[in-house]
N, C-alpha and C positions, 0 to 999 in steps of 0.2 A: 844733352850734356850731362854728365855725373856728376854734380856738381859734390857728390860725399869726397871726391879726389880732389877739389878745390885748393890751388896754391894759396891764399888767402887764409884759409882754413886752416890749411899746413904751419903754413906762418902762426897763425895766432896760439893755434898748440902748442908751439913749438916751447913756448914761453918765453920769444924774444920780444921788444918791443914790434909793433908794425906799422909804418908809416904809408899812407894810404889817400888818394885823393877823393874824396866823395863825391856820389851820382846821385843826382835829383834835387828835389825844388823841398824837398820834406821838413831840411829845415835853414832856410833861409828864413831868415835875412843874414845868418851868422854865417853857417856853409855855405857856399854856392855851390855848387853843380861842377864839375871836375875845374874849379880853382882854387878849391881849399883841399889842403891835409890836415893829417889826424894823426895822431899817436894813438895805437891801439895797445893796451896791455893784460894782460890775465891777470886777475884778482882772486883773491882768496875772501875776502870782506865783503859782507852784505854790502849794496847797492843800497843809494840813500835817492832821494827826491832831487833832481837836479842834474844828476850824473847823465852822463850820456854811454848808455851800453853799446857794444854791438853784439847783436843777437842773431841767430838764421832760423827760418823760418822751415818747418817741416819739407816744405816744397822746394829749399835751399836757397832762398832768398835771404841776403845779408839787409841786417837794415840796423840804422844808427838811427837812435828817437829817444828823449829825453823823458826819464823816470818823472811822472807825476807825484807817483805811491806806490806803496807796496804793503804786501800781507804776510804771511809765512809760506805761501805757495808762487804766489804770483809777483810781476812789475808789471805797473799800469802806466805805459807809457805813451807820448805824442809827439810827433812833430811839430817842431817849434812854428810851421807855415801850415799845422793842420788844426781838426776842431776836435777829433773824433779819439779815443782812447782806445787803446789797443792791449790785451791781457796778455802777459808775458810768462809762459811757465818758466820757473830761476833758471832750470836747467838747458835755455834753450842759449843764456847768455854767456860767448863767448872771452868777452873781454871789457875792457871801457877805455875809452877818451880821457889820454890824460895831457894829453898837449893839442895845440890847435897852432898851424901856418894858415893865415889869411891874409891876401895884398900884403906881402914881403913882411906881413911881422908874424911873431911867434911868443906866443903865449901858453903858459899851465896853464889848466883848468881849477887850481886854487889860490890863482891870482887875485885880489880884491876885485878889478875892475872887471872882472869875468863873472867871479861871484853876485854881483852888482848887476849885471846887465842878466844874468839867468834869473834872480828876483824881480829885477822890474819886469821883465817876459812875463815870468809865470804871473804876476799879478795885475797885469794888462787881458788875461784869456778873456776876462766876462767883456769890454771890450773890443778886441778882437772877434772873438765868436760873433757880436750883436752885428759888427761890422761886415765882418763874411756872411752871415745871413741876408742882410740888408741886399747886400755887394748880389745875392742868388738870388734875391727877388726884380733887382732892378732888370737884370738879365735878362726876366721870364717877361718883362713886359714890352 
């Protein structure tokens, strides 16, 4: 598939907003897997720690993963359901998350209680991480 002719792509160029349901487990617990939507928008504005881009991947893989950091090259970002950081050249990011539909509500993404739960997230990782380790050893035995 050519994915450089991607309607999604189209869309996000376009510079309208794009609302869009999300695929995969990457970050849940927030998004589920095709029963949440997104508002997707082009930005002009550096990306700060929190935001949730979406980005394509040289291979043309779309992927929504939450900004940890950033540098003057790069976004360093994760899935809110993963352990592992992922280096983001700026240019690869096409837009960001600025609303969220999940189970009939709808929310910005500079809402207090949104704000709220991405701080308690990111500051649960060490956590979480110890936990998903623990969670890969049990596994193995």
């Amino acid at each position: 598939m050519n994915n450089g002719d991607s309607p999604l792509l189209r869309q996000v160029l376009s510079g309208k907003p794009v609302v869009c349901f999300t695929n995969g487990d990457s970050m849940e617990p927030l998004l589920r897997h095709r029963a949440s939507r997104v508002v997707v928008r082009r930005t002009d504005r550096p990306l700060k720690p929190g935001d949730l881009p979406l980005y394509r991947r040289p291979d043309g893989t779309f992927i929504l993963h939450r900004i940890i950091s950033a540098d003057d090259r790069y976004y360093y970002t994760r899935g809110d359901n993963r352990c592992g950081l992922e280096q983001v050249p700026r240019e690869w990011v096409l837009g960001v998350v600025t609303e969220i539909y999940r189970k009939g509500r709808h929310f910005s993404v500079t809402h207090p209680l949104y704000r709220s739960y991405v701080a308690l997230w990111n500051g649960l990782y060490p956590l979480r991480w110890a936990a998903y380790k623990c969670r890969g050893r049990m596994k193995k035995k």
